[in-house]
Residue, then its C-alpha position, 0 to 999 in steps of 0.5 A: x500500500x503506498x501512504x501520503x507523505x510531506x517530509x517534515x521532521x516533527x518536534x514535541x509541542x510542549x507548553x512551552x514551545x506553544x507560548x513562545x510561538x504565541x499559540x497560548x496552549x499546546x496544539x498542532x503539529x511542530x515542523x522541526x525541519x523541512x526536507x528540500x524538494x519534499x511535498x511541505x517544502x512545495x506547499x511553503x512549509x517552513x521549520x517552525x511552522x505549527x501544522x493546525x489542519x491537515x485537509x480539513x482535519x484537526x491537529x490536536x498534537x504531533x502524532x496525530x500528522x503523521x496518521x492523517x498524511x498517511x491516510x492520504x492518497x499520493x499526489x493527492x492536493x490539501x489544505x494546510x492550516x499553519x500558524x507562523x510568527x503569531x499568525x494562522 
């Protein structure tokens, strides 16, 4: 079976991390690094981006992306809600 993927290196969203970003409570999923050429880097996905929404579906922590991407078709285009300095 072939899954969706988008090339990203997640990080842990503590509490932490969540109000330095501005993001007030731990939510979504912390981009870490982007692989160049990768699928987020071709949507404009940036290290240090929160993924919030993945076609439509809610992130509520960091393993919850990969799941989600995976259940996507290859090649396959989606909406990606992202919060980036302060703003979504």
């Amino acid at each position: 079976m072939t899954r969706g993927r988008i090339s990203v290196a997640l990080g842990e969203m503590t509490k932490d991390v969540a109000e330095s970003l501005g993001l007030g409570k731990p939510r979504g999923a912390y981009v870490r690094n982007v692989e160049p050429g990768g699928p987020a880097a071709a949507g404009g996905i940036e290290s240090g981006d929160v993924i919030l929404s993945f076609n439509g579906r809610d992130i509520a922590k960091s393993t919850d992306l990969p799941r989600i991407v995976g259940d996507t078709k290859p090649g396959t285009s989606v909406s990606v809600q992202v919060w980036r300095k302060g703003v979504s």
